[in-house]
N, CA, C and O of each residue as an XYZ file, in Angstrom:
432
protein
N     -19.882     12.491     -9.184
C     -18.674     11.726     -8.914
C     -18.957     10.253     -9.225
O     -19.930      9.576     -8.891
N     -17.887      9.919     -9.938
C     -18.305      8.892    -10.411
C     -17.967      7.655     -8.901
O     -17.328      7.937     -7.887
N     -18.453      6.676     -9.138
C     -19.100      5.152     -8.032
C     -17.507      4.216     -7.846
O     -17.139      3.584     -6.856
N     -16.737      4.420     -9.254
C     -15.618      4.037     -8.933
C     -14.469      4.672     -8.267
O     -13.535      4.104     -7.701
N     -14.709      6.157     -8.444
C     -13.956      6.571     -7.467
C     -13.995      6.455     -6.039
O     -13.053      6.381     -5.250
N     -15.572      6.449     -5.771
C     -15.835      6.426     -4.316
C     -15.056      5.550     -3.476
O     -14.225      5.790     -2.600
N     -15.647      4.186     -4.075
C     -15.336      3.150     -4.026
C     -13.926      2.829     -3.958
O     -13.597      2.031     -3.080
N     -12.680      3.485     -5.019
C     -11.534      3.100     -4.783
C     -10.835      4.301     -3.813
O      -9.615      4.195     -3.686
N     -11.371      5.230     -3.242
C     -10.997      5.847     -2.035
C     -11.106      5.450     -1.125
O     -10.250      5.579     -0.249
N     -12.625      4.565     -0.913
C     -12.811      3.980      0.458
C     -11.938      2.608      0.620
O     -11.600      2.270      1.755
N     -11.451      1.551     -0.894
C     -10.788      0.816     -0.687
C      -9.635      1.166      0.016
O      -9.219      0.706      1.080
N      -9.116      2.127     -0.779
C      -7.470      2.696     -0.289
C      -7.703      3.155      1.025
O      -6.782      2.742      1.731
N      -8.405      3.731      1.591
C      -8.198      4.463      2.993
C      -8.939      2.882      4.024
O      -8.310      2.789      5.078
N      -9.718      2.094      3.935
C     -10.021      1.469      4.831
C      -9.746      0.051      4.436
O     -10.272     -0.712      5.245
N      -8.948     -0.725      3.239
C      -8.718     -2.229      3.196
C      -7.329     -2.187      2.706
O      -6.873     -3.285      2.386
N      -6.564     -1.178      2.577
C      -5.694     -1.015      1.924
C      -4.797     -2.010      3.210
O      -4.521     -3.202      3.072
N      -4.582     -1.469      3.987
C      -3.736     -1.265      5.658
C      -4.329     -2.804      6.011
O      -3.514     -3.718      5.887
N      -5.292     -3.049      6.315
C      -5.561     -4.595      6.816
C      -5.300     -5.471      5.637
O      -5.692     -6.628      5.787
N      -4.735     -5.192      4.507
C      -4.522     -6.339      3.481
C      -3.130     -6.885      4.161
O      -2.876     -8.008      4.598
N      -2.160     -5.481      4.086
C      -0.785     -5.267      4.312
C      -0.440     -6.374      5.483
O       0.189     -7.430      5.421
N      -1.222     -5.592      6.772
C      -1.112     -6.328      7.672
C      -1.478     -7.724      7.912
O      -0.806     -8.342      8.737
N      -2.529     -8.365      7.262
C      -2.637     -9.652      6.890
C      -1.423    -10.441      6.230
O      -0.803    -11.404      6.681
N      -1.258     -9.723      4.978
C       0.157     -9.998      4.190
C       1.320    -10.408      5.096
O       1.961    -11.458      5.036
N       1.520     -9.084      6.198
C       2.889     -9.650      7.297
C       2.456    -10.467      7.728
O       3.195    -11.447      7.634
N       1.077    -10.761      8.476
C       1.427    -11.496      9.575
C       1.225    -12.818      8.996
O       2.118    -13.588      9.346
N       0.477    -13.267      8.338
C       0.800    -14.655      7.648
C       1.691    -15.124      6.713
O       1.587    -16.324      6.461
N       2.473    -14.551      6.174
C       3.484    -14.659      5.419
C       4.695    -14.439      6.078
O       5.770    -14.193      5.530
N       4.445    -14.553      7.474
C       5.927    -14.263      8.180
C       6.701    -13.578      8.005
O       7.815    -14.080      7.856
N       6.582    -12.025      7.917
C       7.519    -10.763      7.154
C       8.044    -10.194      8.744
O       7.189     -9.797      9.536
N       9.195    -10.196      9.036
C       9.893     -9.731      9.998
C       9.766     -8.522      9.739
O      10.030     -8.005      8.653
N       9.121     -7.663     11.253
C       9.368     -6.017     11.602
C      10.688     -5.418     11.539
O      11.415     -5.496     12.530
N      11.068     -4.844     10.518
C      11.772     -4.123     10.870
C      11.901     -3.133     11.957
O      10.956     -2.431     12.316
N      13.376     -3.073     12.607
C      13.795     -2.327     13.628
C      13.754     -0.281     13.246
O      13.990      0.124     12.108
N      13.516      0.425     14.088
C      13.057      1.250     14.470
C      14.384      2.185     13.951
O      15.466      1.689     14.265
N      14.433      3.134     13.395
C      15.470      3.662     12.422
C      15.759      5.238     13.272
O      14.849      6.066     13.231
N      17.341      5.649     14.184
C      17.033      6.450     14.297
C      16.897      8.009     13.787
O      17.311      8.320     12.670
N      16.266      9.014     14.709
C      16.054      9.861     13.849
C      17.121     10.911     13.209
O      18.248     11.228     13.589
N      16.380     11.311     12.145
C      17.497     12.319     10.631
C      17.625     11.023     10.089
O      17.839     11.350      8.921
N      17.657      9.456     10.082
C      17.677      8.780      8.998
C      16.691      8.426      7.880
O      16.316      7.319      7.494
N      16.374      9.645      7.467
C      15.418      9.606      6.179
C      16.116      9.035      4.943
O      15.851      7.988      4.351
N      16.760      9.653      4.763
C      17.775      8.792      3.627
C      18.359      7.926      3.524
O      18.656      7.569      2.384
N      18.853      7.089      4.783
C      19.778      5.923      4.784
C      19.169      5.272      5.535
O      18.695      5.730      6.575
N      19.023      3.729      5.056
C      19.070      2.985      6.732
C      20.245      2.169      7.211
O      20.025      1.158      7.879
N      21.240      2.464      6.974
C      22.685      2.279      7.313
C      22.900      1.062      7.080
O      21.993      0.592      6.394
N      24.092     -0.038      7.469
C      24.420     -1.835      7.218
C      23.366     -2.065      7.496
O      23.769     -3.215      7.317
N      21.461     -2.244      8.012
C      20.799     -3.135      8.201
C      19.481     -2.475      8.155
O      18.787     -1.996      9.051
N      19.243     -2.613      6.351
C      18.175     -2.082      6.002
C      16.388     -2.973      6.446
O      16.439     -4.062      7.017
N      15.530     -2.588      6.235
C      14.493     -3.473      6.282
C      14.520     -4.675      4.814
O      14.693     -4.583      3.599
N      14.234     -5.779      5.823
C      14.125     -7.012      4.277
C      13.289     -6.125      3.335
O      12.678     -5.079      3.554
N      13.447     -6.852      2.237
C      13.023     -7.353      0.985
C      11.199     -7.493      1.460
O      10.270     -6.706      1.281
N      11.253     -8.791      2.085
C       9.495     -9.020      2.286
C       8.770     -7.973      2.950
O       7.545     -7.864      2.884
N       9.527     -7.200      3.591
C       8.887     -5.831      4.035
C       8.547     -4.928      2.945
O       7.366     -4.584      2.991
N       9.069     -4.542      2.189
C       8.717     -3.998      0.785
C       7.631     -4.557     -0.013
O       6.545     -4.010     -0.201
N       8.094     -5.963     -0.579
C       6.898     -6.576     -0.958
C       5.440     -6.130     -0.254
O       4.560     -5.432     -0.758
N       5.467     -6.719      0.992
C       3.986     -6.718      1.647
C       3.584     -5.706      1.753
O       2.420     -5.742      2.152
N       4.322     -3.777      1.442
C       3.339     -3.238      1.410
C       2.935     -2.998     -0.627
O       2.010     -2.462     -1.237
N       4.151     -3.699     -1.028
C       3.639     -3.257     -2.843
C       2.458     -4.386     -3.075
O       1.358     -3.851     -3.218
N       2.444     -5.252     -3.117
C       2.028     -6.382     -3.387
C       0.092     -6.435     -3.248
O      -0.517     -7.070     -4.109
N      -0.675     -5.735     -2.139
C      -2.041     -5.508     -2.002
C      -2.286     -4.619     -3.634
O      -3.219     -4.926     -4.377
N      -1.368     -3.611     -3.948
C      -1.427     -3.013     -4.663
C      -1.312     -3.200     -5.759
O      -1.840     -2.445     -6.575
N      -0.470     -4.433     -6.184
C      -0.141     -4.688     -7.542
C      -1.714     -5.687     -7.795
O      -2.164     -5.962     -8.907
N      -2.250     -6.041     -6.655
C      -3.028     -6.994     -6.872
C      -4.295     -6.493     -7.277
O      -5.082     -7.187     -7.920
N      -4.635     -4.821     -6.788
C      -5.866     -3.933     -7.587
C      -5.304     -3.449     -8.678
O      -6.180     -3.409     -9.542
N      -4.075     -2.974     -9.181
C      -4.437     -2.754    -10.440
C      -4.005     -4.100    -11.520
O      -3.823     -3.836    -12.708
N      -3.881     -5.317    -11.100
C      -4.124     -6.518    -12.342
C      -5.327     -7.146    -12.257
O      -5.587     -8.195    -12.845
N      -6.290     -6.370    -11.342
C      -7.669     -6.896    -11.165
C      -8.206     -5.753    -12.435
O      -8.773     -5.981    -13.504
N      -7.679     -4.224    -11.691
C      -8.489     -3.180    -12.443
C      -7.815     -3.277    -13.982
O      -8.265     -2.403    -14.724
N      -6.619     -4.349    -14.740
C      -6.198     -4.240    -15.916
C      -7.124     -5.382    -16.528
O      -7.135     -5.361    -17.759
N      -7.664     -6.068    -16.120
C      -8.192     -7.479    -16.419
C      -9.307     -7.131    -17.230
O      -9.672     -7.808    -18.191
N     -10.002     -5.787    -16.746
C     -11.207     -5.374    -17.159
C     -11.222     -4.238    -18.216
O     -12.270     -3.692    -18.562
N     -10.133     -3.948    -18.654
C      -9.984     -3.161    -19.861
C     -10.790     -3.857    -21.047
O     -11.497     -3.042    -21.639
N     -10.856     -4.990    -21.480
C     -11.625     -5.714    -22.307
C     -12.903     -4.949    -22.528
O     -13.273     -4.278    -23.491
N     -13.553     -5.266    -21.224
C     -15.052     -5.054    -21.241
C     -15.509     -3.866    -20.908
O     -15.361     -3.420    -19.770
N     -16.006     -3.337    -21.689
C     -16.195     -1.915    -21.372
C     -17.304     -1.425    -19.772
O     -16.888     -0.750    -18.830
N     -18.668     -1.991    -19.900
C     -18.931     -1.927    -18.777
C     -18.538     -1.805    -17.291
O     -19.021     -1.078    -16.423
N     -17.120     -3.076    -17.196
C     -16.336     -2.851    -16.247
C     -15.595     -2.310    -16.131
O     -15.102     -2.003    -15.046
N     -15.213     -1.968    -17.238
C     -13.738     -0.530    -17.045
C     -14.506      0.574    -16.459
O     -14.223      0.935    -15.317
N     -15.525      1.200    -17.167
C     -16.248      2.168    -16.975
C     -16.012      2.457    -15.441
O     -16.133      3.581    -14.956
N     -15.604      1.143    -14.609
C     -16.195      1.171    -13.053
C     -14.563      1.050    -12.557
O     -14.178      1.808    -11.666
N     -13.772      0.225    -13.070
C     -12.765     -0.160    -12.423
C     -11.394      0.845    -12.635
O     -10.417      0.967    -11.896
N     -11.652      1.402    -13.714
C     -10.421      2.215    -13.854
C     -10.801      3.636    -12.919
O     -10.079      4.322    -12.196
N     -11.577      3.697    -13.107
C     -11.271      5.280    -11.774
C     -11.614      4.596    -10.542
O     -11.318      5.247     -9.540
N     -12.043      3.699    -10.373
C     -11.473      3.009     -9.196
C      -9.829      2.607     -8.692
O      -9.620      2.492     -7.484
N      -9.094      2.476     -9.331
C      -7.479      1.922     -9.494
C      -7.094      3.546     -9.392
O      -6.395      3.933     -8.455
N      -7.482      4.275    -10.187
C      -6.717      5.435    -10.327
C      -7.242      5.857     -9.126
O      -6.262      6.309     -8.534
N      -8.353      5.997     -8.302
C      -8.554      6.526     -7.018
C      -7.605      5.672     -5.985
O      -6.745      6.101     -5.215
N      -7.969      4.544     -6.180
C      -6.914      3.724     -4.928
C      -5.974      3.956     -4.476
O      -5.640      3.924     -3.291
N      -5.114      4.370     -5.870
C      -3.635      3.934     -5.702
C      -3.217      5.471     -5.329
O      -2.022      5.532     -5.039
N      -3.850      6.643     -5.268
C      -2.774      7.570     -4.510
C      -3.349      7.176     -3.083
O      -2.519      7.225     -2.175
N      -4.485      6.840     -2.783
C      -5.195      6.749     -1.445
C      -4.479      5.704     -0.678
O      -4.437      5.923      0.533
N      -3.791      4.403     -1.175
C      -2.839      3.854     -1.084
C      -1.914      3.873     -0.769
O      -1.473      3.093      0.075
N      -0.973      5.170     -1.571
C       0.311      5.214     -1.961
C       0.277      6.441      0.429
O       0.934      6.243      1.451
N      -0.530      7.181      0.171
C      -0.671      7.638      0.810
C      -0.621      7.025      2.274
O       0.133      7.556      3.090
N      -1.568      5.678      2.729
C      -1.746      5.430      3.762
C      -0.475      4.165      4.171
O      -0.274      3.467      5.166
N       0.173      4.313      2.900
C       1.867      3.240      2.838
C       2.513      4.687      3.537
O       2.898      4.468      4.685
N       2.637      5.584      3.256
C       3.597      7.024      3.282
C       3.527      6.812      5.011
O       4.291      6.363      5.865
N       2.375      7.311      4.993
C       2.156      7.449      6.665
C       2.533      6.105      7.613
O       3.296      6.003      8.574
N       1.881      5.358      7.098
C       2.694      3.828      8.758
C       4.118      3.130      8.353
O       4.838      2.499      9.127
N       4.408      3.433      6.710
C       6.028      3.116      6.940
C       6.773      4.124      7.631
O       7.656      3.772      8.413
N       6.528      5.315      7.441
C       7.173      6.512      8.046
C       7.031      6.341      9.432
O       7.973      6.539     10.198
N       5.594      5.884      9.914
C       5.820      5.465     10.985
C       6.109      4.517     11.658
O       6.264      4.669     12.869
N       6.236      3.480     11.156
C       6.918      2.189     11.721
C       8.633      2.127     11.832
O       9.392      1.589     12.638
N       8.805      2.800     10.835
C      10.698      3.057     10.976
C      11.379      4.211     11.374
O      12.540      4.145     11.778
N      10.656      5.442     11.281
C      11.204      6.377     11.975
C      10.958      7.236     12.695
O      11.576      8.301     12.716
N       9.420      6.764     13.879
C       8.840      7.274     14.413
C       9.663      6.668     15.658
O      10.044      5.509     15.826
N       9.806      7.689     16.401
C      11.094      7.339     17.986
C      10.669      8.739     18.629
O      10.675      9.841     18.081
N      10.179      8.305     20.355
C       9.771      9.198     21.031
C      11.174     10.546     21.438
O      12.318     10.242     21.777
N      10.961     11.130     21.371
C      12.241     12.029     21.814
C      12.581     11.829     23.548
O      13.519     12.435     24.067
């Protein structure tokens, strides 16, 4: 297995989430309110902002224009592209789970 994958699994599952959360909390991104449940599809007149979206795309756009930078050089691609390609479902994944749970997780 290759070193960049490792590597961009462990990014995605353990720096992915504290980037995000860094992102809100210094950039002042208002929590969205708590969505209730069966609203998977809609979030009715008062969706979550804009900067809520951003802050969780944005960690992400920022590994793969790191991992595009290095297409040039072969040495570093060698390392960085299955790193990016590991990240970003490991990523896409640990966005799935705390947006899902931040907006439509409600105790019964």
């Amino acid at each position: 297995m290759s070193l960049g994958i490792i590597a961009g699994l462990l990014l995605g599952f353990f720096c992915y989430l504290p980037a995000v959360l860094l992102w809100q909390h210094y950039g002042g991104v208002p929590q969205p309110r708590v969505y209730p449940h069966g609203s998977f599809t809609s979030f009715g007149p008062d969706p979550p902002p804009a900067s809520y979206w951003v802050s969780w795309a944005a960690p992400a756009v920022v590994v793969v224009a790191c991992g595009l930078m290095t297409v040039p050089w072969r040495p570093a691609r060698q390392f960085a592209l299955p790193l990016v390609c590991a990240f970003l479902p490991m990523a896409a994944m640990v966005a799935w789970f705390f947006i899902s749970m931040e907006l439509f997780f409600t105790p019964d």
